[in-house]
C-alpha positions as CSV (number, residue, x, y, z in Angstrom):
1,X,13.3,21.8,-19.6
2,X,13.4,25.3,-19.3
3,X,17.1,25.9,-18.2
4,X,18.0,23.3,-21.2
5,X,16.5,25.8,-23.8
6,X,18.2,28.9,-21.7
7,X,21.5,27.1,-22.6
8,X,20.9,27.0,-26.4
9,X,21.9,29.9,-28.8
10,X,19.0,31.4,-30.8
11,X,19.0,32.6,-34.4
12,X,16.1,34.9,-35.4
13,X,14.7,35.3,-39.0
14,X,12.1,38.6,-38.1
15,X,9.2,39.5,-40.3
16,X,11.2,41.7,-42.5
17,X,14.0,38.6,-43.5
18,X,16.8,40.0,-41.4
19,X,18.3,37.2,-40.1
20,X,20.5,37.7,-36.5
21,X,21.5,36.3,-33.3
22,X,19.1,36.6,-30.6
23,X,21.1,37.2,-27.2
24,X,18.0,37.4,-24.9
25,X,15.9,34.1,-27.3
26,X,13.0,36.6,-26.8
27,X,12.9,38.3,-30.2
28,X,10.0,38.5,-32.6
29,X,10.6,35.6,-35.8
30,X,11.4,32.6,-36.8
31,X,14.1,31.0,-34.6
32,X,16.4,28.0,-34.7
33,X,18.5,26.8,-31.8
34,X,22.2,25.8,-31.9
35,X,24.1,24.2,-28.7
36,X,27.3,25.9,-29.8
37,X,29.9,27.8,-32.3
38,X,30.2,24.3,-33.4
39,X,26.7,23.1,-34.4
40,X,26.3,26.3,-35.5
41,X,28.9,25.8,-38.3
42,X,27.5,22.0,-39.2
43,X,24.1,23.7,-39.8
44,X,25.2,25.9,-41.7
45,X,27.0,23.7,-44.0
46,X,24.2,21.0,-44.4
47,X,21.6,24.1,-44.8
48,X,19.7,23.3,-41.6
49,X,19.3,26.6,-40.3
50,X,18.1,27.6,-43.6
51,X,15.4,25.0,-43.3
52,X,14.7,26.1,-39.9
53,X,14.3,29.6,-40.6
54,X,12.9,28.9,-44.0
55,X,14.8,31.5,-45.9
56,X,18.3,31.6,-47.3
57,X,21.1,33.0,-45.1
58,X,24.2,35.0,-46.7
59,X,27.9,34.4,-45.9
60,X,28.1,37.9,-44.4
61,X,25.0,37.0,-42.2
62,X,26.2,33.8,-41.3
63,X,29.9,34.9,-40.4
64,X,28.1,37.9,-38.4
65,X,26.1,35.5,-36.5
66,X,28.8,33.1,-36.1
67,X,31.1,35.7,-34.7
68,X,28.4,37.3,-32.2
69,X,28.0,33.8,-31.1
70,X,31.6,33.2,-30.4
71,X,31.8,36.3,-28.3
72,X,28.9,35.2,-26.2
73,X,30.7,31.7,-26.1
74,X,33.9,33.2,-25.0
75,X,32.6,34.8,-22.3
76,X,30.4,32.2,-21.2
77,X,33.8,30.1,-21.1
78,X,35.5,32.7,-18.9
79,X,33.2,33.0,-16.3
């Protein structure tokens, strides 16, 4: 179980509303998992990691996070 949730991609709402991408999935907040770049767009489009986090979530935010994630995906891939 644990090395499942080591492979998900957590997204962090902390106590002051910032909402990022949590590399290390040991930040303080609110988080929501994604599997990938992919579900990561889905929930975002049918407001599900809004839900999750239980506040709203910019464009700018969500393309920042999306694009961190990406990085991290990318170099996952290249290893």
């Amino acid at each position: 179980m644990q090395d499942d949730k080591q492979r998900l991609l957590r997204i962090v709402r902390a106590s002051h509303g910032a909402v990022s991408f949590d590399p290390t999935g040991k930040a303080a907040g609110r988080g929501a998992y994604v599997c990938s770049s992919a579900c990561l767009a889905k929930a975002g489009k049918t407001r599900k990691l809004e839900r999750a986090l239980r506040t709203g979530v910019s464009k700018e935010d969500f393309e920042r996070i999306a694009g961190e994630i990406a990085c991290v995906t990318d170099a996952i891939d290249q290893r």
